[in-house]
Structure formats: C-alpha cells, structure tokens
SEDOFI-656089 format. One line per field, with one value per residue: residue number from 1; residue in three letters; x, y, z of N, C-alpha, C in turn. Coordinates in steps of 0.001 Angstrom, whole numbers. Example, Ala and Ser with C-alpha at 12.3 -4.5 7.8 and 13.67 -1.06 7.14 Angstrom:
2
nr	c(1:2)
rest	c(ALA:SER)
nu	c(13190:12850)
nv	c(-5690:-2250)
nw	c(7800:7080)
cau	c(12300:13670)
cav	c(-4500:-1060)
caw	c(7800:7140)
cu	c(13200:12900)
cv	c(-3300:30)
cw	c(7800:7870)
This chain:
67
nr	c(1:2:3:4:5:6:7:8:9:10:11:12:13:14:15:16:17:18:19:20:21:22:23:24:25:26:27:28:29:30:31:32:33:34:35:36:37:38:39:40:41:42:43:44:45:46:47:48:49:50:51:52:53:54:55:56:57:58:59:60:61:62:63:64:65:66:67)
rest	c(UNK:UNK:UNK:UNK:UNK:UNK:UNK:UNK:UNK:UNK:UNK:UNK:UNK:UNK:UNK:UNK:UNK:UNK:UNK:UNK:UNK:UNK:UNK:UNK:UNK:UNK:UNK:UNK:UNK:UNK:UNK:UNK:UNK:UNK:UNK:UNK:UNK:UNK:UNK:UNK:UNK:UNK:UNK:UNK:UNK:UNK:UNK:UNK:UNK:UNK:UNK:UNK:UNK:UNK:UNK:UNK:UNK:UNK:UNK:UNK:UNK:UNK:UNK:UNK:UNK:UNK:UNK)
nu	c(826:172:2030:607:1619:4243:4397:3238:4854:7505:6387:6352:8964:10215:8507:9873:12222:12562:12823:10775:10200:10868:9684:6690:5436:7319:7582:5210:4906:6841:6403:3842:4728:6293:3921:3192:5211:5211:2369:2024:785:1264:-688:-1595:-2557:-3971:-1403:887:-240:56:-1583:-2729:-4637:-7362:-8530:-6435:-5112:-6332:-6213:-3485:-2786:-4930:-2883:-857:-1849:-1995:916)
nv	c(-1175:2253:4558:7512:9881:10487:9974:12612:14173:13693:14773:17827:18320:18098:19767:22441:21809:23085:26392:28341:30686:32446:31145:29766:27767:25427:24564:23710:21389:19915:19146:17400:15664:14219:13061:11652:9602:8611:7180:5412:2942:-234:-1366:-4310:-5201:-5352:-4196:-1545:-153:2974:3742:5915:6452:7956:8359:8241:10232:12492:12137:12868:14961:16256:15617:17302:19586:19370:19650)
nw	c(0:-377:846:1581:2455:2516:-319:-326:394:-1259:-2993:-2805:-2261:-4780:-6078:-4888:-5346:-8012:-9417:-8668:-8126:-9636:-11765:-11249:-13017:-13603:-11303:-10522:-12886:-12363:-9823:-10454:-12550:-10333:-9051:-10916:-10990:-8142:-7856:-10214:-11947:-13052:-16535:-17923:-20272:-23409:-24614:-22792:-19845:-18122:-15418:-13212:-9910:-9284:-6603:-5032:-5836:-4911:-2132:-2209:-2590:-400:2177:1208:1438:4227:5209)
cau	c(0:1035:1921:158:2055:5427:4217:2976:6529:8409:5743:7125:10321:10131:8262:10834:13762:12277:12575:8964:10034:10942:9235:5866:4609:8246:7374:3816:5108:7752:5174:2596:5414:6704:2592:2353:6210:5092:1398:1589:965:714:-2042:-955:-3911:-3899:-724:523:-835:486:-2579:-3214:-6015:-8370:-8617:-4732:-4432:-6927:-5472:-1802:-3750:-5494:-1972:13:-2518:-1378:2174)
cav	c(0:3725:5544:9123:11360:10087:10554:14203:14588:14113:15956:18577:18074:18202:21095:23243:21510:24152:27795:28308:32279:32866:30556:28943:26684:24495:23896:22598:20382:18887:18187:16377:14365:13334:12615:10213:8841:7866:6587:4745:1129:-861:-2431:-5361:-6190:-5363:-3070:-1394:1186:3250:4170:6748:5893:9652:8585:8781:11944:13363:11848:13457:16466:16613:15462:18580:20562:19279:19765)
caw	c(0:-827:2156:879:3618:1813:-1775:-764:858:-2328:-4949:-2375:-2430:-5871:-6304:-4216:-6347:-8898:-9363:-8278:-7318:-11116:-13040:-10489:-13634:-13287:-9934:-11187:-13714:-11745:-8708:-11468:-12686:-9101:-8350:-12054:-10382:-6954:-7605:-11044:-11386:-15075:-16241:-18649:-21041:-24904:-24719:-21821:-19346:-16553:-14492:-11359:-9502:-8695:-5221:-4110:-5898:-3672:-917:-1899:-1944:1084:2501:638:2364:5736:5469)
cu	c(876:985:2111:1063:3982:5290:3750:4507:7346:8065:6366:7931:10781:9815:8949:11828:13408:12310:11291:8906:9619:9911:7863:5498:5925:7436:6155:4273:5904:6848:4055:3022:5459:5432:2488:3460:5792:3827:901:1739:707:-351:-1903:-2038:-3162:-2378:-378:335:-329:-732:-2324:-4271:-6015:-7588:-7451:-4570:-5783:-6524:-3974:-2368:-4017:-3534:-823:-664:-2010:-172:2186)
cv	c(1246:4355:6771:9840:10811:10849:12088:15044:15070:14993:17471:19503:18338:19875:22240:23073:22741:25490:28151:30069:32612:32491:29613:27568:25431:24095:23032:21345:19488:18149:17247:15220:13523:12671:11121:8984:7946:6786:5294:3658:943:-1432:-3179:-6021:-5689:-3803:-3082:-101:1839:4224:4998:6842:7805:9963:8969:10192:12603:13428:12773:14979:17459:16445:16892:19721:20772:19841:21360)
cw	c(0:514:1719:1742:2891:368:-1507:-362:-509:-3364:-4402:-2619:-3818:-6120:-5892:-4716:-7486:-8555:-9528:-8405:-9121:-12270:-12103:-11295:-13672:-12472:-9935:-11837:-13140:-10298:-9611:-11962:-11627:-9046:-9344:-11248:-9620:-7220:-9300:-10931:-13510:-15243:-17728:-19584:-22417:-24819:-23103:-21402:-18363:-15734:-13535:-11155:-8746:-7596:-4916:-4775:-5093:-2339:-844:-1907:-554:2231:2438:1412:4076:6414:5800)
C-alpha cells in the first residue's frame, strides 16, 4: 500500500527543487510528474498502461494541504 504522507513529501520536495520564485509553472510540472512517479501502477492487457487511480491523488492532496 502507498503511504500518501510520503508521496505528498516528495511531490514537495520536488516542487521546491524548482525555481517556483521565477518561473511557479516548473514547480507545477515537476510536482505532477513526481505525483504520475510515486502513484503509477501498469495495467498489462492489450498493450501497456500506466494508471493513477483519482482517489490517491486526492489523498496526496489533502496530505500537501497538511504539510
């Protein structure tokens, strides 16, 4: 299981690795990546898929909120 208070840690972490002052939409893009990073899974049928399920990104959300 995903421990959300981790994954909102690094989208973070991430997002602060960016020049956020200069440039805020880096800091977006690099937190959206980290979010597809931490929470994707595959899904192995005709091809393949890398999924993120809603719910955890609400959860890293509500979490990012916390911090």
């Amino acid at each position: 299981m995903t421990n959300i208070k981790e994954v909102a840690q690094a989208v973070m972490k991430a997002y602060e690795a960016e020049d956020t002052y200069n440039f805020p939409k880096d800091g977006v893009a690099a937190a959206l990546r980290e979010v597809a990073n931490q929470l994707q899974y595959h899904n192995f049928g005709e091809g393949v898929d890398m999924i993120v399920d809603a719910h955890s990104l609400y959860e890293v959300a509500d979490e990012l909120e916390a911090l």
